[in-house]
PDB file of N, CA, C and O in Angstrom:
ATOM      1  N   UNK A   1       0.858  -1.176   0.000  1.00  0.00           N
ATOM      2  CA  UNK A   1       0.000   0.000   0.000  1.00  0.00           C
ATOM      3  C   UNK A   1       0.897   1.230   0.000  1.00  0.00           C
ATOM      4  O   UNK A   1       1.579   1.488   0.992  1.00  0.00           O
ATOM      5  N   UNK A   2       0.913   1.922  -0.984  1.00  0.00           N
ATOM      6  CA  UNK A   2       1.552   3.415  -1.117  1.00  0.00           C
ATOM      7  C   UNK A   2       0.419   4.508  -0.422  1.00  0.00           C
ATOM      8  O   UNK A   2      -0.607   4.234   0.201  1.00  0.00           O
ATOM      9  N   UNK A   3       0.998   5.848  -0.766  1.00  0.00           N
ATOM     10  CA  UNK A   3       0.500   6.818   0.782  1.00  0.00           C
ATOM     11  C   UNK A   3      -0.977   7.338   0.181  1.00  0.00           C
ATOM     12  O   UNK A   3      -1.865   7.875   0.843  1.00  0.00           O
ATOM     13  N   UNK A   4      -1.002   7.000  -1.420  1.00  0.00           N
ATOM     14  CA  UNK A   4      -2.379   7.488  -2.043  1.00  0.00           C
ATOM     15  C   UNK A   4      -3.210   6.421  -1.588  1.00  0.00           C
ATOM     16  O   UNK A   4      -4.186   6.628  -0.868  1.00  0.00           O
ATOM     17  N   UNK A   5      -2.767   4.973  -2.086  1.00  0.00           N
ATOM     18  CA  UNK A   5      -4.066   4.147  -1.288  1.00  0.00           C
ATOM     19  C   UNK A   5      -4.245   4.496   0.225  1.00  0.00           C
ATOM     20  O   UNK A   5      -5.293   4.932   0.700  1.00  0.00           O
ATOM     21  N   UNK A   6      -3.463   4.330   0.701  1.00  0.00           N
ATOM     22  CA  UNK A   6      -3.600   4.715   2.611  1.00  0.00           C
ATOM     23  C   UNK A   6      -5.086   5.660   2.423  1.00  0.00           C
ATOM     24  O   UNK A   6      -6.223   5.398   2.817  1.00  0.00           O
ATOM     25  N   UNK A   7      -4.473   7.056   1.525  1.00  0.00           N
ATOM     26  CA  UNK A   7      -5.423   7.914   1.895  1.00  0.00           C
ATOM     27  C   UNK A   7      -6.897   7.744   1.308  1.00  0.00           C
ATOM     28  O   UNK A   7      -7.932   8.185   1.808  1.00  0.00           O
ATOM     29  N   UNK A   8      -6.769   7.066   0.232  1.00  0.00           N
ATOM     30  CA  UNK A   8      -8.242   6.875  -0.026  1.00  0.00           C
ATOM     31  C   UNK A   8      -8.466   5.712   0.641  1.00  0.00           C
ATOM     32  O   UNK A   8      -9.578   5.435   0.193  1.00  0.00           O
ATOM     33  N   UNK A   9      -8.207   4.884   1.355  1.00  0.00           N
ATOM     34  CA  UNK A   9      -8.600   3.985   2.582  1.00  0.00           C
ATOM     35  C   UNK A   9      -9.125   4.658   3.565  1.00  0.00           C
ATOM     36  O   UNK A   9     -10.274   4.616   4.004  1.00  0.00           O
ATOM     37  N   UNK A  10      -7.931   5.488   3.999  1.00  0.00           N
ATOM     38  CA  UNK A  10      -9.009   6.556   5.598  1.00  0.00           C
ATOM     39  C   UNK A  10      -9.571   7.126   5.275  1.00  0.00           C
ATOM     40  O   UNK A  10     -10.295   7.556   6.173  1.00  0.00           O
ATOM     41  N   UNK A  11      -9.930   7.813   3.693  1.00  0.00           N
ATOM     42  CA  UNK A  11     -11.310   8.591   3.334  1.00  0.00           C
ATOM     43  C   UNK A  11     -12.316   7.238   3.740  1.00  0.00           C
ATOM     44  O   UNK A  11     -12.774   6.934   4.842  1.00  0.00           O
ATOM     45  N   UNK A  12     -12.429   6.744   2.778  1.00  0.00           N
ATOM     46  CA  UNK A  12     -13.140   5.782   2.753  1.00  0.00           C
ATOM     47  C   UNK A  12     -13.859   5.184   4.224  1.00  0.00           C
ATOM     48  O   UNK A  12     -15.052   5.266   4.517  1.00  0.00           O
ATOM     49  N   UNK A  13     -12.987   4.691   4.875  1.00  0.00           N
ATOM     50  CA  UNK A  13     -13.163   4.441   6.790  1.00  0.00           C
ATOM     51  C   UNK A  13     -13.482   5.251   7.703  1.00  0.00           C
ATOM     52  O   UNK A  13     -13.955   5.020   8.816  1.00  0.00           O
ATOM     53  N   UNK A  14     -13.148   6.444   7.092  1.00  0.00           N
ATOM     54  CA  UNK A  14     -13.700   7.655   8.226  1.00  0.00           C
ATOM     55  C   UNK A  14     -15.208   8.020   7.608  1.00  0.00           C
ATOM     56  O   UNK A  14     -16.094   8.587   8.247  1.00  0.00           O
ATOM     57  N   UNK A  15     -15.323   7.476   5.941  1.00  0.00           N
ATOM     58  CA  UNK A  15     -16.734   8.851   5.413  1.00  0.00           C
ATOM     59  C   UNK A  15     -16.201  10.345   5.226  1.00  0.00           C
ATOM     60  O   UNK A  15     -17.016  11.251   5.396  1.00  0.00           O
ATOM     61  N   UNK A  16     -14.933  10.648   4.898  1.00  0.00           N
ATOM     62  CA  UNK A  16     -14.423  11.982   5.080  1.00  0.00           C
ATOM     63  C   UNK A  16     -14.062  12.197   3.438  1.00  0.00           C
ATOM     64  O   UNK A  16     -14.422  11.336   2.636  1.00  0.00           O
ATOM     65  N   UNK A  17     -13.460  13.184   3.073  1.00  0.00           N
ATOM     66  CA  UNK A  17     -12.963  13.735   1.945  1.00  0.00           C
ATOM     67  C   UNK A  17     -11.383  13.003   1.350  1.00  0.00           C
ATOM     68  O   UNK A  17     -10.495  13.349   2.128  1.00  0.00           O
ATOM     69  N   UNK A  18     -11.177  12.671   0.925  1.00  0.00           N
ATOM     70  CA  UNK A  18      -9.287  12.540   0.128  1.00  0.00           C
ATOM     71  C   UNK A  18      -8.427  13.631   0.672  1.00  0.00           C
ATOM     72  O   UNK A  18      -7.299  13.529   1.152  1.00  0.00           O
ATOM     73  N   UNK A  19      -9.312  14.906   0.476  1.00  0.00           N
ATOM     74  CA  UNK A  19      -8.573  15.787   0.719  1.00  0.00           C
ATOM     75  C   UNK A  19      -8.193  16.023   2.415  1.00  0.00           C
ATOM     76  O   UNK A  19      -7.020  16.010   2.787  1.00  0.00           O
ATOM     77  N   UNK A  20      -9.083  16.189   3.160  1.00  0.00           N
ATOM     78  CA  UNK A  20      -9.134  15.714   4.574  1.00  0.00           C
ATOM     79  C   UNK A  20      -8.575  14.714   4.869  1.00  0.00           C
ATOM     80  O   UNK A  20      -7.596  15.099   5.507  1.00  0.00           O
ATOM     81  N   UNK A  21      -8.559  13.781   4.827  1.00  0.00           N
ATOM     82  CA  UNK A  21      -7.744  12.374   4.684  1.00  0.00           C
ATOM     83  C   UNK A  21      -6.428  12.541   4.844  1.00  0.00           C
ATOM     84  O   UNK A  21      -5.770  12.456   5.881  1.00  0.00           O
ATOM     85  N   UNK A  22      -5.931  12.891   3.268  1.00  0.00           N
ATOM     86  CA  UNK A  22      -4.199  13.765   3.163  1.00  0.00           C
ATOM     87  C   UNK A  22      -4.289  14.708   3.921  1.00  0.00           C
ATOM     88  O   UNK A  22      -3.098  14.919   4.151  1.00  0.00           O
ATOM     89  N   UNK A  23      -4.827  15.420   4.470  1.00  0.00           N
ATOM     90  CA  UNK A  23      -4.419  16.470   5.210  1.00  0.00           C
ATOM     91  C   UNK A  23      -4.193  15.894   6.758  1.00  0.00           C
ATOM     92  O   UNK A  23      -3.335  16.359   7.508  1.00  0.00           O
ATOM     93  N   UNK A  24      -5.057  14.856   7.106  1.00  0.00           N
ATOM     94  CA  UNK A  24      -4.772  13.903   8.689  1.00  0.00           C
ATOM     95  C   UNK A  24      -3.684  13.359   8.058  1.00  0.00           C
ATOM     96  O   UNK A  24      -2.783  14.032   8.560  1.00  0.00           O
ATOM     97  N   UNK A  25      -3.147  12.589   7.292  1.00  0.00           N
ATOM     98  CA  UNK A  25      -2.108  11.742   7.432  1.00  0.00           C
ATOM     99  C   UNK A  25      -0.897  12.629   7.235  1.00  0.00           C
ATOM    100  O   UNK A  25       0.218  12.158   7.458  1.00  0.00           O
ATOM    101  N   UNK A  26      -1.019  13.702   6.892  1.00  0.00           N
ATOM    102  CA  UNK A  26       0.091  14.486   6.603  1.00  0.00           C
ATOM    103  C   UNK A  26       0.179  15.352   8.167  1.00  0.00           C
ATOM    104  O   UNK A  26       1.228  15.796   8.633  1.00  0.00           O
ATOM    105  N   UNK A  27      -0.640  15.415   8.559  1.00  0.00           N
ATOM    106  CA  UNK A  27      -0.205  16.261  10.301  1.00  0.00           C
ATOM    107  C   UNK A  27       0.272  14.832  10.900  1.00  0.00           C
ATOM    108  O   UNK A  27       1.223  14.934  11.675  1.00  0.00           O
ATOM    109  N   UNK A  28      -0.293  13.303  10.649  1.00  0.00           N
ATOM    110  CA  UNK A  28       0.012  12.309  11.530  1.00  0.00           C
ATOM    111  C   UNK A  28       2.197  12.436  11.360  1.00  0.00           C
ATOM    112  O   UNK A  28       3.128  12.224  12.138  1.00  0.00           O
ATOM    113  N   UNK A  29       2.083  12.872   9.952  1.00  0.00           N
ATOM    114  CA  UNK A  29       3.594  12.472   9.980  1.00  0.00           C
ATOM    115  C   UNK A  29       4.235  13.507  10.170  1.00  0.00           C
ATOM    116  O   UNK A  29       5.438  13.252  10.120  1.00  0.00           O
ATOM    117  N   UNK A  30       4.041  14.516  10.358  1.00  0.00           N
ATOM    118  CA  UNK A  30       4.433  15.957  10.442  1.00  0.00           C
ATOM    119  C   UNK A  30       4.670  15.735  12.207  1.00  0.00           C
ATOM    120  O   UNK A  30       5.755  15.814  12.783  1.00  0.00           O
ATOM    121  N   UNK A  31       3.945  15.577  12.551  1.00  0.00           N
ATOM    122  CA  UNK A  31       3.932  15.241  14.457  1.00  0.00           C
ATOM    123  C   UNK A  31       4.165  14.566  14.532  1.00  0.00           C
ATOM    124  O   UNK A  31       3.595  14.208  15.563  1.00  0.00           O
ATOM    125  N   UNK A  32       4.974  13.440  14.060  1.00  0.00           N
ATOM    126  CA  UNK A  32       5.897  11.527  14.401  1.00  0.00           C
ATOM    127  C   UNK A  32       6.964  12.404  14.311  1.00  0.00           C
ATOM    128  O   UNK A  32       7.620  12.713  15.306  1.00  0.00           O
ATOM    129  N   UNK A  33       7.247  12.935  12.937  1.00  0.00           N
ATOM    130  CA  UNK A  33       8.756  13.727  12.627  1.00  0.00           C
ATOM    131  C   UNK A  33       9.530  14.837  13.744  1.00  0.00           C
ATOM    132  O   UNK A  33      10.707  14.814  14.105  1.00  0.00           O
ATOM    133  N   UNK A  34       8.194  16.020  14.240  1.00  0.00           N
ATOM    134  CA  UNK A  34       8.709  16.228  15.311  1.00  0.00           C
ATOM    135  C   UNK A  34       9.085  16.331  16.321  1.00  0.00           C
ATOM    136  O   UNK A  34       9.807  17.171  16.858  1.00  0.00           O
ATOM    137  N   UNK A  35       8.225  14.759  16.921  1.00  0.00           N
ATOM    138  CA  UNK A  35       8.654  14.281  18.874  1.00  0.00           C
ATOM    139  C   UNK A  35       9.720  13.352  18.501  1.00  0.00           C
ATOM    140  O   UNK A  35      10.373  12.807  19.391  1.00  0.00           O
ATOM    141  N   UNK A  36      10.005  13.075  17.005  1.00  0.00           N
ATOM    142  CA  UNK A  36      11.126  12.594  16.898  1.00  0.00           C
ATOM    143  C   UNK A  36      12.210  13.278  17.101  1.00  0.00           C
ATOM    144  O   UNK A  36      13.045  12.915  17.929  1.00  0.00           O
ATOM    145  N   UNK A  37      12.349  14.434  16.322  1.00  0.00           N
ATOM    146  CA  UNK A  37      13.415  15.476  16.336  1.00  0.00           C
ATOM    147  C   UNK A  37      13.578  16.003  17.595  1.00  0.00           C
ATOM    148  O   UNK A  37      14.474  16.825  17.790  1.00  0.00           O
ATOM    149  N   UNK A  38      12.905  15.680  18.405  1.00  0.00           N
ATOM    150  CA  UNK A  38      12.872  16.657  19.719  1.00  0.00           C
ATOM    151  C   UNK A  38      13.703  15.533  21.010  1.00  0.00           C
ATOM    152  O   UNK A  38      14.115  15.747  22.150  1.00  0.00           O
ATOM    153  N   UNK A  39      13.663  14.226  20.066  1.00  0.00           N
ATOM    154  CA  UNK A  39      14.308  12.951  20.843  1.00  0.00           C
ATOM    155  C   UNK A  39      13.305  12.310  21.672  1.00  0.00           C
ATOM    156  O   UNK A  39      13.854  11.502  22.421  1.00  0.00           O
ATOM    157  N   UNK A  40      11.823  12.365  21.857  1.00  0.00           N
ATOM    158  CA  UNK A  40      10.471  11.983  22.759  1.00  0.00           C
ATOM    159  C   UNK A  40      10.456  10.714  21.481  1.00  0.00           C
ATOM    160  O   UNK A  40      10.914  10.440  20.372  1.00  0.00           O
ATOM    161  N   UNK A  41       9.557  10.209  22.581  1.00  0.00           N
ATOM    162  CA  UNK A  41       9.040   8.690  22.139  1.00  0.00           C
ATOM    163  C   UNK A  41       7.457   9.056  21.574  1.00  0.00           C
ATOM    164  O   UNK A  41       6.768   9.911  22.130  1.00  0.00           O
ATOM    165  N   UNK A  42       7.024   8.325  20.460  1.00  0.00           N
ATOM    166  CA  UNK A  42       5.776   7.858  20.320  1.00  0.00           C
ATOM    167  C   UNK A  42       4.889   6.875  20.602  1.00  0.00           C
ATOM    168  O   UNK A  42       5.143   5.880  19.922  1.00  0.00           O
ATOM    169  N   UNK A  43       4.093   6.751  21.212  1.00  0.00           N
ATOM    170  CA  UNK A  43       3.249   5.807  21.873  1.00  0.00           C
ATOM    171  C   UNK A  43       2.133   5.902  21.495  1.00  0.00           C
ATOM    172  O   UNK A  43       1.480   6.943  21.565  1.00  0.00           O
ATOM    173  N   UNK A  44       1.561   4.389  20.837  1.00  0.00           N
ATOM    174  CA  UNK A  44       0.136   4.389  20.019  1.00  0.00           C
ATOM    175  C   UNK A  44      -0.040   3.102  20.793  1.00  0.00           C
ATOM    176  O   UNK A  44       0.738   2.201  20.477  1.00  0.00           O
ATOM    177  N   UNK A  45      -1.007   2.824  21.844  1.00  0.00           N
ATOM    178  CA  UNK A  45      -1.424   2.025  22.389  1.00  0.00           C
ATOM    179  C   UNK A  45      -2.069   1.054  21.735  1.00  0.00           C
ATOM    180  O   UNK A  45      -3.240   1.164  21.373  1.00  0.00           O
ATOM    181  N   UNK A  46      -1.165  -0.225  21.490  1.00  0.00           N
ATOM    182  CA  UNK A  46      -2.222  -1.383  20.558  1.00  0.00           C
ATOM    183  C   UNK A  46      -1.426  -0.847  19.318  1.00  0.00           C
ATOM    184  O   UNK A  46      -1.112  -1.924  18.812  1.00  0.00           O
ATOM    185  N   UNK A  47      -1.222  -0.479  19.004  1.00  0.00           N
ATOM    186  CA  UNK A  47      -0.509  -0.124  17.164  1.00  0.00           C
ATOM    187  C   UNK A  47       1.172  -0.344  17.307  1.00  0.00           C
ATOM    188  O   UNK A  47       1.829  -1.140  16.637  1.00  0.00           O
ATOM    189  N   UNK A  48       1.701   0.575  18.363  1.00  0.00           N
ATOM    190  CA  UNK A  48       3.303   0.697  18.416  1.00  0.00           C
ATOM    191  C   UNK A  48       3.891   1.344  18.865  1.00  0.00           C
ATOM    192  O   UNK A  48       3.423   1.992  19.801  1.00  0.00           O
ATOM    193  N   UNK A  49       5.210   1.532  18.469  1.00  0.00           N
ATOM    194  CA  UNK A  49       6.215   2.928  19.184  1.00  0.00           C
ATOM    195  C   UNK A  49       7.137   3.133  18.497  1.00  0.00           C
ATOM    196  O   UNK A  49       7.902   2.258  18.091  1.00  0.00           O
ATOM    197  N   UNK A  50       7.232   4.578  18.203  1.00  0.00           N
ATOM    198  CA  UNK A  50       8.671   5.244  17.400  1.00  0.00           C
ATOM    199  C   UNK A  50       9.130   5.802  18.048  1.00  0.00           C
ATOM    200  O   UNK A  50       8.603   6.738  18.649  1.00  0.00           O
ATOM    201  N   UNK A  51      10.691   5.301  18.207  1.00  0.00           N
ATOM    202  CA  UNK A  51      11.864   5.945  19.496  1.00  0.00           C
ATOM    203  C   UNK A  51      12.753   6.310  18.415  1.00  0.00           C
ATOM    204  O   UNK A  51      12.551   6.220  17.205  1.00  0.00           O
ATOM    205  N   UNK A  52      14.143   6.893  19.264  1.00  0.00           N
ATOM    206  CA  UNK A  52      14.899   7.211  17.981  1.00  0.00           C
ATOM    207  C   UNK A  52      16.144   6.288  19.049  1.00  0.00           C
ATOM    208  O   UNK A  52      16.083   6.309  20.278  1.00  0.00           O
ATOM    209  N   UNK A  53      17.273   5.487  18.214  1.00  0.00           N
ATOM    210  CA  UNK A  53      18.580   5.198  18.403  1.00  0.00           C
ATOM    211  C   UNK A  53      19.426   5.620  17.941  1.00  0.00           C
ATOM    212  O   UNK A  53      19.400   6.146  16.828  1.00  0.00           O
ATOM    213  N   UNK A  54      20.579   5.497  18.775  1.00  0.00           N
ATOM    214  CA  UNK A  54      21.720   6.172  18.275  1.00  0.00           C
ATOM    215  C   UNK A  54      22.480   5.052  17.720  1.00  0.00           C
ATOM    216  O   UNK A  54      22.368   4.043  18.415  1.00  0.00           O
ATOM    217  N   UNK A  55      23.221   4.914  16.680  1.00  0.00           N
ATOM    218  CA  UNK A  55      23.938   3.961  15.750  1.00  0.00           C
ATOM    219  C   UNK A  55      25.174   4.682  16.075  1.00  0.00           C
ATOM    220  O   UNK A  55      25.295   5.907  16.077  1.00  0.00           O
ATOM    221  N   UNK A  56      26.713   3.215  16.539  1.00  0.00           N
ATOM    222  CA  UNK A  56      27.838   3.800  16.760  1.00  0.00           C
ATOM    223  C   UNK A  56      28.130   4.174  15.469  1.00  0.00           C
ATOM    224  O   UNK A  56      27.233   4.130  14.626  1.00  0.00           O
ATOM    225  N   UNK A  57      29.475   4.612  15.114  1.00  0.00           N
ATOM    226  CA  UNK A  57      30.376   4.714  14.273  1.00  0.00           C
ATOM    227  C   UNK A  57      30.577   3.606  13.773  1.00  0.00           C
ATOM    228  O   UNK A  57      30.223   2.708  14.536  1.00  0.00           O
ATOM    229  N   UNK A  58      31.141   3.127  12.473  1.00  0.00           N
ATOM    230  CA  UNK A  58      31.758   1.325  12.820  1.00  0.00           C
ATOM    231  C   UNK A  58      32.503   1.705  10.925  1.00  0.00           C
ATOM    232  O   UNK A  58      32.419   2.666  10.160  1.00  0.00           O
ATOM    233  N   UNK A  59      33.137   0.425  10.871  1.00  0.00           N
ATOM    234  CA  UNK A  59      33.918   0.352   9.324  1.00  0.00           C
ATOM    235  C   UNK A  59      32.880  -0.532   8.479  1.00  0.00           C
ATOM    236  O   UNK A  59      32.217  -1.414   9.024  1.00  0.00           O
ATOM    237  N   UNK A  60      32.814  -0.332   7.553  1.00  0.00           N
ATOM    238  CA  UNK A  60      32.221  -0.829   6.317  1.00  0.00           C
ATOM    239  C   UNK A  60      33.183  -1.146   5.333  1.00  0.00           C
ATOM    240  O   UNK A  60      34.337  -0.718   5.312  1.00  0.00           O
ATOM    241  N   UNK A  61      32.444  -2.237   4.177  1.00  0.00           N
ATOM    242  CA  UNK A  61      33.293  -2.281   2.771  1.00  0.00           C
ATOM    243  C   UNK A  61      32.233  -1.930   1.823  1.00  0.00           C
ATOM    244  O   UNK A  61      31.011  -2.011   1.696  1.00  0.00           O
ATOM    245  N   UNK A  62      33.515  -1.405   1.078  1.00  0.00           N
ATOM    246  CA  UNK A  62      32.848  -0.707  -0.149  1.00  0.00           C
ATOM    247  C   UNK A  62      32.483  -1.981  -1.267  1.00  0.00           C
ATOM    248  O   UNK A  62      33.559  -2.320  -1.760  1.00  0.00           O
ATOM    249  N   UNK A  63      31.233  -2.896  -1.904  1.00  0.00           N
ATOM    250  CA  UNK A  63      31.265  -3.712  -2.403  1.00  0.00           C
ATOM    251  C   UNK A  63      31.992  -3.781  -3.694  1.00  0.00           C
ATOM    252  O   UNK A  63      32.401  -4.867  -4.105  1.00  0.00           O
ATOM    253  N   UNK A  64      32.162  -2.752  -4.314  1.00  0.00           N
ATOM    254  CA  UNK A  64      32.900  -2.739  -5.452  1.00  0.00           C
ATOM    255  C   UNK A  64      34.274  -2.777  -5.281  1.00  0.00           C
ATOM    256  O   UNK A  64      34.664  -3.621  -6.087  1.00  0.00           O
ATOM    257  N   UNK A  65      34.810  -2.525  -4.939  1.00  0.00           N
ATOM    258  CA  UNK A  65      36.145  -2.208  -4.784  1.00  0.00           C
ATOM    259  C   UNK A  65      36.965  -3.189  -3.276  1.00  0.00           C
ATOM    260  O   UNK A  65      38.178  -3.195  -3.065  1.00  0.00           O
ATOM    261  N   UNK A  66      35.998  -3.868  -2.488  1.00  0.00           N
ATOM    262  CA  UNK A  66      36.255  -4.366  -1.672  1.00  0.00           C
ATOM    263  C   UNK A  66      37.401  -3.459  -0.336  1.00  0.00           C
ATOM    264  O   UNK A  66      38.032  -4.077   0.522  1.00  0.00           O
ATOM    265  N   UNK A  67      37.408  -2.099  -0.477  1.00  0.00           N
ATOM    266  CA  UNK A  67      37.980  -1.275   0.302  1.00  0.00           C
ATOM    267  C   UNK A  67      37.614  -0.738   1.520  1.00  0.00           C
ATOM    268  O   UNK A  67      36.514  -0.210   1.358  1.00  0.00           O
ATOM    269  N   UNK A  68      38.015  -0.602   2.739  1.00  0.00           N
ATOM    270  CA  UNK A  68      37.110  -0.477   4.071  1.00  0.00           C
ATOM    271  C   UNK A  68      36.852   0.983   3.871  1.00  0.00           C
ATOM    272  O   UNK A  68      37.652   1.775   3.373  1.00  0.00           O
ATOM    273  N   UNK A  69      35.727   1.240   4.283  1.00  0.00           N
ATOM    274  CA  UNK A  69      35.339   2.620   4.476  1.00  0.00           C
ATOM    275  C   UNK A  69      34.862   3.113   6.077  1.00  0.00           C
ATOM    276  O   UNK A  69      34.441   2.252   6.850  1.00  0.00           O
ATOM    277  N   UNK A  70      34.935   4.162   6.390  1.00  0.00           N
ATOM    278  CA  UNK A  70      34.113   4.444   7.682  1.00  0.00           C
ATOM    279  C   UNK A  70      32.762   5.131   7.379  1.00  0.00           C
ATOM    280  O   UNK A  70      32.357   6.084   6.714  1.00  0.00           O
ATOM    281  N   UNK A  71      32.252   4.150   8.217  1.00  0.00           N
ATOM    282  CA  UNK A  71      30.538   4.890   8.518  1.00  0.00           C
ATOM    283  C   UNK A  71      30.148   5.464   9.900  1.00  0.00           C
ATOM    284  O   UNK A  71      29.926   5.014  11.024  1.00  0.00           O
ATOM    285  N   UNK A  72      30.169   6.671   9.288  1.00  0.00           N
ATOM    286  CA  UNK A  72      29.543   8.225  10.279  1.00  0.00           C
ATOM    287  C   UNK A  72      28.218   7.178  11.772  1.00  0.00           C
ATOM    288  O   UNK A  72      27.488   6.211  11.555  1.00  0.00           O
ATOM    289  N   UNK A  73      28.398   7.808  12.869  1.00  0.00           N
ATOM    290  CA  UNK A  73      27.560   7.546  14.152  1.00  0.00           C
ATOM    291  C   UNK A  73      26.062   8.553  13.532  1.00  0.00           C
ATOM    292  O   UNK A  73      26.174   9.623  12.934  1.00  0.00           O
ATOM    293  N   UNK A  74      24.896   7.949  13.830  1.00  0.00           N
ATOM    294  CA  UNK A  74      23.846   8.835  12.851  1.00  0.00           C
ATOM    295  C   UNK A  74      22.563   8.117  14.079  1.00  0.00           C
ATOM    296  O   UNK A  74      22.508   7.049  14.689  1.00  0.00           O
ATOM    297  N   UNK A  75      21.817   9.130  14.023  1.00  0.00           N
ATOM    298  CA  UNK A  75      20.554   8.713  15.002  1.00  0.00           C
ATOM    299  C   UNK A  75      19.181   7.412  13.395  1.00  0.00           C
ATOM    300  O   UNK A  75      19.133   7.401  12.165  1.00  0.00           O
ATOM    301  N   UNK A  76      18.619   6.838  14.220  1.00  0.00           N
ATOM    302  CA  UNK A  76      17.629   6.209  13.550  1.00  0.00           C
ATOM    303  C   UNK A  76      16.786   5.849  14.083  1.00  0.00           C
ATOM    304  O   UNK A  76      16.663   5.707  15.300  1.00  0.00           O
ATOM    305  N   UNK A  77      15.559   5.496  12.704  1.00  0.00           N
ATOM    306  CA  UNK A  77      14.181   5.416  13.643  1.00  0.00           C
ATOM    307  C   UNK A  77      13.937   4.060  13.880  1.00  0.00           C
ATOM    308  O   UNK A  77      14.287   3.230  13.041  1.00  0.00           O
ATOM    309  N   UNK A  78      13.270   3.664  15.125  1.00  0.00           N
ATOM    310  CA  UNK A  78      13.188   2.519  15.328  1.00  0.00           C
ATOM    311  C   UNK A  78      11.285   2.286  15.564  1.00  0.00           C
ATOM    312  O   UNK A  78      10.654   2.969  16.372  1.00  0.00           O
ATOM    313  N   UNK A  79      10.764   1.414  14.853  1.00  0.00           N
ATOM    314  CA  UNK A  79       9.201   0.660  15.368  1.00  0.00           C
ATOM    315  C   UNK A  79       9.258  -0.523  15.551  1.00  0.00           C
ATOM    316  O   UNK A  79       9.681  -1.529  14.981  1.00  0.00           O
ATOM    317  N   UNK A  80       8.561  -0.130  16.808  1.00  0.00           N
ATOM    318  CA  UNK A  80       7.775  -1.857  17.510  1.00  0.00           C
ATOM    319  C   UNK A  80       6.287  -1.780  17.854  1.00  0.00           C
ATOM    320  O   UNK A  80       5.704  -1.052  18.658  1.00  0.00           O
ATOM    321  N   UNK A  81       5.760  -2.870  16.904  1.00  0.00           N
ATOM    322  CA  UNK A  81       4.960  -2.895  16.653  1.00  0.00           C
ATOM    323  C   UNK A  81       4.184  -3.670  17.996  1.00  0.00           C
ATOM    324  O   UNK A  81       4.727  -4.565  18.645  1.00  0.00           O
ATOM    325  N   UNK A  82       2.535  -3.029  18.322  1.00  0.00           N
ATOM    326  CA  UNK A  82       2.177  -3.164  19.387  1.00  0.00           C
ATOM    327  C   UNK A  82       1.321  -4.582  19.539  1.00  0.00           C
ATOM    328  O   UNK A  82       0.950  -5.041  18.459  1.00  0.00           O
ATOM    329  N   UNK A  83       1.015  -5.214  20.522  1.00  0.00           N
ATOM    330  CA  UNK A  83       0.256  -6.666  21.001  1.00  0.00           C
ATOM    331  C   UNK A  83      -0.938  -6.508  19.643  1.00  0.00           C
ATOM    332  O   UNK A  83      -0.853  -7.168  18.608  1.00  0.00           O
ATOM    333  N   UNK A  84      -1.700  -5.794  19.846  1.00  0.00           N
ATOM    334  CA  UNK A  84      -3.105  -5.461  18.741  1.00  0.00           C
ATOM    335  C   UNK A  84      -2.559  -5.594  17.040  1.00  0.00           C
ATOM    336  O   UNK A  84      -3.116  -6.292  16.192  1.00  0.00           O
ATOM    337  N   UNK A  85      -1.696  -4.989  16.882  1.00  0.00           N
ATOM    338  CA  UNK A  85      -1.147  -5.112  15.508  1.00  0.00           C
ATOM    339  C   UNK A  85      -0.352  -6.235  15.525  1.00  0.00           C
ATOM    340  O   UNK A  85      -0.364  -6.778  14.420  1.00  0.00           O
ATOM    341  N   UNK A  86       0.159  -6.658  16.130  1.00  0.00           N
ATOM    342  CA  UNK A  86       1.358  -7.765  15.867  1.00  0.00           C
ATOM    343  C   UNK A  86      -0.217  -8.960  15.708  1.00  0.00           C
ATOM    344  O   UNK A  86      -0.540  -9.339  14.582  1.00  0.00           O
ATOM    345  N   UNK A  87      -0.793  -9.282  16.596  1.00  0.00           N
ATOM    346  CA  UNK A  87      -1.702 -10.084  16.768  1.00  0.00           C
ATOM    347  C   UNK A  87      -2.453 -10.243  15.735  1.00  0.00           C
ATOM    348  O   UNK A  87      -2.775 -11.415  15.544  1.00  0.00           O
ATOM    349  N   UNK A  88      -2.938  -9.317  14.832  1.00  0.00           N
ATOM    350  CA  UNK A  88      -3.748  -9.079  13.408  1.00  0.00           C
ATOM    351  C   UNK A  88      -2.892  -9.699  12.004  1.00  0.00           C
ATOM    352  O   UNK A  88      -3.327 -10.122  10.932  1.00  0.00           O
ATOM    353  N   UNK A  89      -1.720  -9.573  12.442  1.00  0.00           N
ATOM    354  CA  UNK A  89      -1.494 -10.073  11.355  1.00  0.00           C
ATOM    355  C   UNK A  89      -0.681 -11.322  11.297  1.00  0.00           C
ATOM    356  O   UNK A  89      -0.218 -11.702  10.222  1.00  0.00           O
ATOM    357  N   UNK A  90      -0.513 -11.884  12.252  1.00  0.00           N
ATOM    358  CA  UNK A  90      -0.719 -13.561  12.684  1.00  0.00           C
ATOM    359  C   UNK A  90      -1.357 -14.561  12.001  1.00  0.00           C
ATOM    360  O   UNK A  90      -1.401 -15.699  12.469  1.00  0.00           O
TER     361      UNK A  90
END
């Protein structure tokens, strides 16, 4: 499912507009993005949680060339998916 079906799905499930629709899923990710940036956790009771981790530094190879490279320490997003969702799709 790409972000156009999503949205004509929650039109559809709510009875609401496409346009309304994209406009909720676009504040949903607009507000994940910034309790992310702010380093806060997300908590969707029954659905999941988006935290952020910190990834060390570490060496890599370059596959072409088989040459070690270094890879930069960089924050990332992490989901775990909640009892209700994990359970649904069982």
């Amino acid at each position: 499912m790409n972000k156009s079906e999503l949205i004509d799905a929650m039109a559809s499930d709510a009875g609401i507009s496409k346009a309304a629709a994209k406009l909720a899923l676009d504040s949903f990710t607009e507000s994940v993005a910034g309790t992310l940036a702010k380093g806060d956790k997300v908590a969707l009771v029954g659905f999941g949680s988006f935290s952020i981790s910190a990834r060390a530094a570490r060496e890599g190879r370059n596959p072409q060339t088989g040459k070690t490279i270094q890879i930069a320490a960089k924050n990332v997003v992490k989901f775990k998916a909640g009892a209700d969702l994990s359970g649904k799709v069982n």
